[in-house]
MARBA-685120 format. One record per atom (N, C-alpha, C): atom name; residue in three letters; x, y, z. Coordinates in pm, 1 decimal. Layout:
residues N
(site "CA", "ala", (X, Y, Z));
...
This chain:
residues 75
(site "N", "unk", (-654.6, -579.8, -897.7));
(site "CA", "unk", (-512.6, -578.5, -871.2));
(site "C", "unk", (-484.0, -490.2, -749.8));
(site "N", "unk", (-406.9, -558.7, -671.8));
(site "CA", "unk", (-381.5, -485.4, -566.2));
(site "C", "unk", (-237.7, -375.1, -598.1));
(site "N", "unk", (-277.9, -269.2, -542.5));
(site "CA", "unk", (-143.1, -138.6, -576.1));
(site "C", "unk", (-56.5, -176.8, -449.5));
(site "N", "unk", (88.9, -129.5, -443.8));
(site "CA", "unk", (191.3, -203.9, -408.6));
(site "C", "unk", (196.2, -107.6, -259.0));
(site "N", "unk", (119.5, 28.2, -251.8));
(site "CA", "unk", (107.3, 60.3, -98.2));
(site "C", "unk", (-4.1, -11.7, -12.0));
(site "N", "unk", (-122.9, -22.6, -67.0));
(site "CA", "unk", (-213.2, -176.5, -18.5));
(site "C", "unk", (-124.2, -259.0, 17.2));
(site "N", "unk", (-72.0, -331.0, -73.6));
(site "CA", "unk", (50.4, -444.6, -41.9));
(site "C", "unk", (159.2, -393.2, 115.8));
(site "N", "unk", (186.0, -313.5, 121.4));
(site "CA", "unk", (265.4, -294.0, 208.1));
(site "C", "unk", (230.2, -278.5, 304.1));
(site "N", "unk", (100.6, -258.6, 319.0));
(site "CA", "unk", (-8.3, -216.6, 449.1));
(site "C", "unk", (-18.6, -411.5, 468.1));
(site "N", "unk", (-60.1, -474.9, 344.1));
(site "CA", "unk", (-121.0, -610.2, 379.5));
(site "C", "unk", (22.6, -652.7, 467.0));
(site "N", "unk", (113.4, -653.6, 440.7));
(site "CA", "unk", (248.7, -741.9, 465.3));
(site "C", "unk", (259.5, -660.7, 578.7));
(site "N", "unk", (250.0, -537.0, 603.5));
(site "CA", "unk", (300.6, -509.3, 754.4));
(site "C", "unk", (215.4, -565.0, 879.4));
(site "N", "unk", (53.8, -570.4, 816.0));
(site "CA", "unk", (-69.1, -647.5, 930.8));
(site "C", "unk", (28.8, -783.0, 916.7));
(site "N", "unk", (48.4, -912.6, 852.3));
(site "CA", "unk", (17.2, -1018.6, 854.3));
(site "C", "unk", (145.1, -1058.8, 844.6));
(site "N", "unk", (280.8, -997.5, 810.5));
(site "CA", "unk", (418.7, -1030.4, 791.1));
(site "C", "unk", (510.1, -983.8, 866.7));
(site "N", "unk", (522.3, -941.0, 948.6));
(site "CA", "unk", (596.5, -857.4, 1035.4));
(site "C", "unk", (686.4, -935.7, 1127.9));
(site "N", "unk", (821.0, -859.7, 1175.3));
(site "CA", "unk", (931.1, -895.0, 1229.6));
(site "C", "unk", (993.4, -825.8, 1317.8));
(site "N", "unk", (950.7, -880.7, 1419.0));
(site "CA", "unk", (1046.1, -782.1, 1536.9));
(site "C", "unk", (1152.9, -804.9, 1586.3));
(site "N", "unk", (1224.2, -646.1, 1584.1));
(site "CA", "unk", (1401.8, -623.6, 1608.1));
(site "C", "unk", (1368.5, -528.5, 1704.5));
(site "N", "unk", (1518.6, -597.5, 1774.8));
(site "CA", "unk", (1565.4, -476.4, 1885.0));
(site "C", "unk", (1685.2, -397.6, 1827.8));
(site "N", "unk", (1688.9, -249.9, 1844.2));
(site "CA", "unk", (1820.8, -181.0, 1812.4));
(site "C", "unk", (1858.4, -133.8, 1928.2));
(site "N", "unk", (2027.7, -74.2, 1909.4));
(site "CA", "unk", (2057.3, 20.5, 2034.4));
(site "C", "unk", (2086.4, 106.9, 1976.9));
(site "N", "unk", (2075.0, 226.2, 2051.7));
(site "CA", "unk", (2106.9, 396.0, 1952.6));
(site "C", "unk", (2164.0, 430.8, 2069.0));
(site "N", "unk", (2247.0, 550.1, 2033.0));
(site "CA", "unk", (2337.7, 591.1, 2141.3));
(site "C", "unk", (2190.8, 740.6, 2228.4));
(site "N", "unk", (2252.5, 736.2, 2318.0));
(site "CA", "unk", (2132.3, 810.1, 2383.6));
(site "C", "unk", (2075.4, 927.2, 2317.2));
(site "N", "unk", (2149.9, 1011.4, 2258.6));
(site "CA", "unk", (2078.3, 1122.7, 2173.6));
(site "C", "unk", (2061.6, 1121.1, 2082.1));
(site "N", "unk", (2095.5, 1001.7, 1973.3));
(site "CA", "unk", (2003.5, 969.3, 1903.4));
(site "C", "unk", (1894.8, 943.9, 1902.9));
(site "N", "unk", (1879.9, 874.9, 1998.9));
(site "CA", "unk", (1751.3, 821.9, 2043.2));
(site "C", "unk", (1644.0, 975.9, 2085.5));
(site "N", "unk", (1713.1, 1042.7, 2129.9));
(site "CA", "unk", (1636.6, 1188.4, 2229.6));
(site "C", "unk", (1573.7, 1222.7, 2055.9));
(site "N", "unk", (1695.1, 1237.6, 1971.2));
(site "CA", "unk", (1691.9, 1335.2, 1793.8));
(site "C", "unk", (1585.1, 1299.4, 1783.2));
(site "N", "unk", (1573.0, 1125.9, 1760.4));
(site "CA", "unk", (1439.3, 1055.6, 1679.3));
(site "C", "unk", (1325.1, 1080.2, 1740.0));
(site "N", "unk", (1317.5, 1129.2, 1876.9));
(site "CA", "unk", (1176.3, 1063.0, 1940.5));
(site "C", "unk", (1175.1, 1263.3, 1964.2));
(site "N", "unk", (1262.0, 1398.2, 1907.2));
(site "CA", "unk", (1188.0, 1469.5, 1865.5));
(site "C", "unk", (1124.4, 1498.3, 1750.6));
(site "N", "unk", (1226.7, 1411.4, 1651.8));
(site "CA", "unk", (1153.7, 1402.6, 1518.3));
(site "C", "unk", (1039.2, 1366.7, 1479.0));
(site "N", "unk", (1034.3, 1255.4, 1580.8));
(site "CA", "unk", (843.7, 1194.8, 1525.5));
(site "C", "unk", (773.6, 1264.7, 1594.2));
(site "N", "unk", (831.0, 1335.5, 1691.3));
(site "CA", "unk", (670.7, 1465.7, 1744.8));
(site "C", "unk", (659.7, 1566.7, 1639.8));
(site "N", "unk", (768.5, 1632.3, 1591.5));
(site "CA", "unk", (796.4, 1755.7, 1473.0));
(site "C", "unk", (749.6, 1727.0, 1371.5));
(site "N", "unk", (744.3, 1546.0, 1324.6));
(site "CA", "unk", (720.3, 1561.3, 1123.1));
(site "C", "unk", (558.0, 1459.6, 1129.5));
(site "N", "unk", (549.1, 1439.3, 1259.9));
(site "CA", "unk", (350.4, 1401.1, 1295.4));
(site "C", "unk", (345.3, 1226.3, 1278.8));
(site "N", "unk", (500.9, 1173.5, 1282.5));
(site "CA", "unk", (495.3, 1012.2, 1286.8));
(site "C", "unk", (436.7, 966.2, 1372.1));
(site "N", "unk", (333.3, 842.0, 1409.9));
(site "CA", "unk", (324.7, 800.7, 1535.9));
(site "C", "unk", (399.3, 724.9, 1640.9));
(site "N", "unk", (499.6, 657.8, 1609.3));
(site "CA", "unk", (592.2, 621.2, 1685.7));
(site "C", "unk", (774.0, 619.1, 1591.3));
(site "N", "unk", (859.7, 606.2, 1666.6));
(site "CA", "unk", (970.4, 595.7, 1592.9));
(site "C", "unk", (983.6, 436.7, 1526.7));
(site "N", "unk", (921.6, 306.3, 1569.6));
(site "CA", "unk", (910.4, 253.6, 1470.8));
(site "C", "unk", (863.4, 264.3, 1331.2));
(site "N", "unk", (758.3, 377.5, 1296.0));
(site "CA", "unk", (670.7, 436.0, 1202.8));
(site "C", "unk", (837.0, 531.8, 1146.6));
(site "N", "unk", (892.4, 602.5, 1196.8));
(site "CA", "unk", (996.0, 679.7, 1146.8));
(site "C", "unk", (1104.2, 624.0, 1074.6));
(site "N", "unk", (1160.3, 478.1, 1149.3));
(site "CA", "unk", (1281.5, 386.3, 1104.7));
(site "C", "unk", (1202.2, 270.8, 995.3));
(site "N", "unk", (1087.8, 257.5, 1000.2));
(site "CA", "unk", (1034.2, 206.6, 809.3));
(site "C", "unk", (1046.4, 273.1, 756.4));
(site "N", "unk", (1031.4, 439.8, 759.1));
(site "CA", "unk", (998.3, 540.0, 652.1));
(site "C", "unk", (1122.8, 504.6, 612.4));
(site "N", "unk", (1225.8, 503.9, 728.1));
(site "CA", "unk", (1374.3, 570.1, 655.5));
(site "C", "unk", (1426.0, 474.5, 582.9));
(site "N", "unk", (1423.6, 303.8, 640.7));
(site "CA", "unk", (1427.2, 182.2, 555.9));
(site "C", "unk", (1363.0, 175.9, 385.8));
(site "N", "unk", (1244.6, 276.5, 414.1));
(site "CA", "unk", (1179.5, 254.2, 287.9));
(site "C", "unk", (1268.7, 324.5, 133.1));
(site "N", "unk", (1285.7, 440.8, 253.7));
(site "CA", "unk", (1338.2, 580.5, 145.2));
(site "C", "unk", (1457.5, 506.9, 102.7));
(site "N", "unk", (1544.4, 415.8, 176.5));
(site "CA", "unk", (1680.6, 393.1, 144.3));
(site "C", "unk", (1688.3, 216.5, 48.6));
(site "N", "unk", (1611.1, 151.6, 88.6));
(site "CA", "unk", (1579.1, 42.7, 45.7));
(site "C", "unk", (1508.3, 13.6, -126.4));
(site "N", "unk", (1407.4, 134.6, -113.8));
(site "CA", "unk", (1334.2, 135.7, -211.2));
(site "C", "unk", (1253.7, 290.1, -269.7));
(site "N", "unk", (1425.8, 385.2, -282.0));
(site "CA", "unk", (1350.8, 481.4, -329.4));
(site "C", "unk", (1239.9, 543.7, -431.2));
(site "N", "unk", (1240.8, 472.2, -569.5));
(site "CA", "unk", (1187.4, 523.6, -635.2));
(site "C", "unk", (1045.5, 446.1, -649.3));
(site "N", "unk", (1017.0, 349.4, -520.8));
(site "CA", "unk", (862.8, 281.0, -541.6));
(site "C", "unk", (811.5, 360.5, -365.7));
(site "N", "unk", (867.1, 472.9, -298.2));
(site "CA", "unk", (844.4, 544.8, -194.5));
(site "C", "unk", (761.7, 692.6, -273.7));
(site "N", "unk", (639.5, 662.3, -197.6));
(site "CA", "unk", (501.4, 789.2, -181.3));
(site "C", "unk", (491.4, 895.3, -102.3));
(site "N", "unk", (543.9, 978.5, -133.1));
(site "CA", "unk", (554.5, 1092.5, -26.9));
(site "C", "unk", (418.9, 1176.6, 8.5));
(site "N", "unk", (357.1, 1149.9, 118.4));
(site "CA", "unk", (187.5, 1156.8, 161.4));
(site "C", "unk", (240.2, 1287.2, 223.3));
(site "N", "unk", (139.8, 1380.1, 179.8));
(site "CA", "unk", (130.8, 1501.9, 271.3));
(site "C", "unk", (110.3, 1457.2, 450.6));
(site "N", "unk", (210.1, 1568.6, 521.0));
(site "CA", "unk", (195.0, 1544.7, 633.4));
(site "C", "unk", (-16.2, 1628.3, 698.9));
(site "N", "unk", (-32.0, 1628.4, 779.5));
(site "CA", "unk", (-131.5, 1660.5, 825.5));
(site "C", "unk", (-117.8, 1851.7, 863.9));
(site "N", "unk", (-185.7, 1899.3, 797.2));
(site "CA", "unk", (-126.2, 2036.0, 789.5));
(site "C", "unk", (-56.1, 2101.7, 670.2));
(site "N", "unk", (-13.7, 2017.3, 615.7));
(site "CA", "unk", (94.8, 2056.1, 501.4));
(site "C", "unk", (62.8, 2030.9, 350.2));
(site "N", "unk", (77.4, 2040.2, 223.4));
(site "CA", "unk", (28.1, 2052.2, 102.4));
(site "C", "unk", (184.8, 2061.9, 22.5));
(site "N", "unk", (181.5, 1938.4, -65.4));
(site "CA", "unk", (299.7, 1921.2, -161.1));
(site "C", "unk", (286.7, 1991.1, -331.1));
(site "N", "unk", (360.3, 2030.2, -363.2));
(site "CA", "unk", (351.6, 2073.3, -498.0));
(site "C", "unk", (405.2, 1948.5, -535.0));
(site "N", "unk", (424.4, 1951.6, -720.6));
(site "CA", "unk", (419.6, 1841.9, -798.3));
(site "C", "unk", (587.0, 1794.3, -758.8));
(site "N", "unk", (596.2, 1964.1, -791.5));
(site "CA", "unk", (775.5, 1941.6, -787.1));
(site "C", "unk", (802.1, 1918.5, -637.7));
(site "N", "unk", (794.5, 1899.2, -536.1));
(site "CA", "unk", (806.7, 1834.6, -460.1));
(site "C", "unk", (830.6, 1671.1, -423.8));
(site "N", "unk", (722.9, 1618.4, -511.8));
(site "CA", "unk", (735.1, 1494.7, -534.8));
(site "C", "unk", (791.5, 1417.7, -602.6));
């Protein structure tokens, strides 16, 4: 049985959909310091997270960032 973050990895290789957005300019500046600060690789990688968190909170995995270590209660 495949687990449903596998799944989401399979569907993002083989299912995927590309959009254009417009953000007002410092938004755009906010996001693209955010994904240097929280270790995303691009701000497309940042605007799934946030789709995910809002779309589908309680099936969202919160992965330690690189550097960093979660307690239980954290999660």
């Amino acid at each position: 049985m495949i687990d449903k973050l596998c799944m989401d990895c399979i569907q993002y290789m083989y299912m995927t959909t590309t959009i254009n957005i417009s953000l007002p300019k410092t938004m755009y500046q906010d996001a693209k310091r955010y994904v240097e600060k929280k270790g995303y690789m691009s701000i497309s990688e940042l605007i799934r997270d946030a789709l995910r968190n809002i779309l589908y909170p309680r099936q969202t995995i919160k992965i330690p960032q690189k550097g960093k270590k979660y307690n239980q209660k954290s999660l």
